[in-house]
Each structure stands twice: as structure tokens, then as C-alpha cells.
N, C-alpha and C positions, 0 to 999 in steps of 0.2 A: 406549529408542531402539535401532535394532538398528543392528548394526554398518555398513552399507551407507549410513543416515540420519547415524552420527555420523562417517564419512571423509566424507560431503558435506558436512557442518557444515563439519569441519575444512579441507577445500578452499576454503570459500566460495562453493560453487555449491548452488542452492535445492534443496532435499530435494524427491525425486519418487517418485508412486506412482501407482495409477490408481482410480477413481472409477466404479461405473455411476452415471445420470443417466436416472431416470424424465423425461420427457416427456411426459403424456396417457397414449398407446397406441403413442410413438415411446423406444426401448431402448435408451443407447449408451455405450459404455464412455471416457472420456476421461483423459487423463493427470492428473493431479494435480501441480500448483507450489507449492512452501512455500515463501515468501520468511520469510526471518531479517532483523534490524534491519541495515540497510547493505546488502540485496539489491536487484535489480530484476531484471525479466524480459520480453520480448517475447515472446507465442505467436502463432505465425505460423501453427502449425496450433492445433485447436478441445484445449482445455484447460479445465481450472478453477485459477485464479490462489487462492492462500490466502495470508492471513494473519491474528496475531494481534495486536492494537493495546491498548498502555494508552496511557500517554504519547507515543509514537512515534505517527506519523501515516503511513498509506496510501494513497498517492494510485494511482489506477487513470484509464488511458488506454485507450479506445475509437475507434477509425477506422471510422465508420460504413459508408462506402465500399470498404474493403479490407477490412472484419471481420475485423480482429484489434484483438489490447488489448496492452498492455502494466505494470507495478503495479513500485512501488519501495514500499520501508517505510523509514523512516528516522528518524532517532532523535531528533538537534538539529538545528535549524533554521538555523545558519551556521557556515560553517568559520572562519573566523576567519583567523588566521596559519599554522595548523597544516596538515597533509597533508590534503589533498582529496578528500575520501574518501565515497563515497557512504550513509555514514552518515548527512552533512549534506545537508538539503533542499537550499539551494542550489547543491549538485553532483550531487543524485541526481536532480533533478527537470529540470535542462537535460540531461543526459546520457540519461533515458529518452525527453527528446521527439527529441532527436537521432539515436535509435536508433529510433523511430518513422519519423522522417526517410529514413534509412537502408532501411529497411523499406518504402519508395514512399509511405509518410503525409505528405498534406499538413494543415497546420495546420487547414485548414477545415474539414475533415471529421471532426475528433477534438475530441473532447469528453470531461472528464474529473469523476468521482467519487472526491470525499473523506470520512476517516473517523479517525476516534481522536483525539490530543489529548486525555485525559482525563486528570485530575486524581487518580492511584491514591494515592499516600500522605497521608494525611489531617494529617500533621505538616508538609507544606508548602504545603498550601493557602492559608491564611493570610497567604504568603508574598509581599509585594512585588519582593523582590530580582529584578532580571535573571537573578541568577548562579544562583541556586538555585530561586527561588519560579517560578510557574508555567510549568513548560515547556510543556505539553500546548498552552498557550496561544499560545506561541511558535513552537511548531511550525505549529501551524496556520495562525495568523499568517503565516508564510512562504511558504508552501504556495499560501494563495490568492493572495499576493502575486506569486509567479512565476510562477503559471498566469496572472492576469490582465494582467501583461505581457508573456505570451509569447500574449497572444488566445485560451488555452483556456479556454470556456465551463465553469463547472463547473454539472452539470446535476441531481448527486445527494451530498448532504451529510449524516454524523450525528457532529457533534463535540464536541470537552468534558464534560463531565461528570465523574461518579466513577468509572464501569463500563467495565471492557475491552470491549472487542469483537472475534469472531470472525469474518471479514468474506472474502467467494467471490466472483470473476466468473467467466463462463464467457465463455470468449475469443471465441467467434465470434457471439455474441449481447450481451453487457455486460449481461446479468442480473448480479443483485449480489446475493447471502444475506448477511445479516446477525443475527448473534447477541449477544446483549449476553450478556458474562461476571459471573456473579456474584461479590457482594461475598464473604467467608469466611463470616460470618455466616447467610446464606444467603438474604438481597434481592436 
């Protein structure tokens, strides 16, 4: 990590850099957004939105209309009693449609894709419990939960399982790359 990437860390603002982006026979250099677990982001200009997902869930917002997007990553799926913190789905996910909001998005025109929720340590899969056992599952759980009552269509999904994923929109189109991470082993 160079020193530039770990005072953003340390800040709490997304790690940035730039990107070309083949197109056909169109060439264009665009910024680069790294969301960390508790980040979210609006690109209001053209971007490529990153992140990396095991258990934590990324949801990505597209305004068809206004073509921009905006992407939160987040970790558990309810705050509970504790501080409000956009780790948790339920604060990170009303907070980004708000700032969509803010941004002249209206609901109708945004449509959103989900991803991650996976199931990485194989010692708690098994797991029934709330507290411990499956979160991948709960998060995502939450996710579709607040998108579908807050009216956002979700139009593109790849969740659960065992495998991370490395997962890109580019902000003024909602093209979405997706990489599945391998296991250590090498599946």
C-alpha cells in the first residue's frame, strides 16, 4: 500500500487512482474508487466504482436518467443499539439512496445491483446461530430487504457462495465486471 492509499484508509475516504478503459476503438482514462467495508460513494462524474466482497455485501446504484451510480460495501447487516455506522446495511443503504436523492435521482430511474454474501470460512458454515453462523446470508438478506422497500428494482445479482468477488461499475454506463476470487487452494 503506498503511503497516499494508507492516509486514505486512515481518513476513511475511498482509495483513488485512475484506470484506462478499452472500449472497441473508443480510449479513456477514468478515475478509479476503492470502497473499503463501511464506505460508500456517489460518481457524479464517469468513474469505475471497486470493490472486494467476501462476507460483506455491495450494493451498487445506477440512475438510468442522470447516469451516475453510486456503491456502499458493508459489512453486517443491522446496527443494532450501537453507533450508526455505515458498516451496517441498514444505514449504509438508506444513506446512499439519500445521497442519490441529493444528487437529483429520483427512485424510478435507479435500479440497483447486488453481490457478495459469501460464505468464506468454512468453520462456520455449518453454523445456525444469528450471532455467528451465517452472515453472508444476512447481509444479503438485508440488502434485498431495503432495496425492495425502498422500490429499488434489483436488476443484477451474484450472491452467497464460498468465493470472494472482485466486483467494478463504471459510473456513467452501470456496466459491472466481475471476478470471482479464488479459494487458497487454488479453485
Amino acid at each position: 500500500m503506498t503511503r497516499s492509499s494508507a492516509l486514505e484508509t486512515k481518513l476513511g475516504r475511498p482509495y483513488s487512482s485512475r484506470a484506462v478503459l478499452n472500449q472497441g476503438t473508443l480510449q479513456r482514462e477514468l478515475p478509479e474508487i476503492f470502497l473499503h467495508p463501511g464506505q460508500k460513494h456517489i460518481a457524479s462524474r464517469p468513474a469505475i466504482i471497486r470493490m472486494i466482497l467476501g462476507s460483506c455485501v455491495g450494493v451498487f446504484l445506477f440512475d438510468r436518467k442522470l447516469r451516475i451510480a453510486g456503491a456502499t460495501h458493508f459489512m453486517l447487516p443491522r446496527h443494532g443499539a450501537g453507533h450508526a455506522s455505515p458498516r451496517y446495511g441498514d444505514v449504509a443503504i438508506p444513506a446512499l439512496l439519500e445521497q442519490m436523492r441529493g444528487s437529483g435521482s429520483h427512485r424510478k430511474d435507479v435500479h440497483a445491483k447486488v453481490y457478495g454474501g459469501a460464505s468464506m470460512l468454512s468453520a462456520l458454515r455449518g453454523l445456525q446461530s444469528d450471532q455467528f453462523g451465517q452472515i453472508g446470508r444476512r447481509n444479503v438478506d438485508s440488502a434485498l430487504s431495503i432495496l425492495a422497500e425502498a422500490s429499488i428494482p434489483v436488476v443484477e445479482k451474484d450472491l452467497l457462495g464460498e468465493r470472494g468477488r472482485k466486483v467494478s461499475m463504471i459510473s456513467d454506463t452501470g456496466a459491472v465486471t466481475l471476478e470471482y476470487v479464488s479459494h487458497g487452494n487454488g479453485n
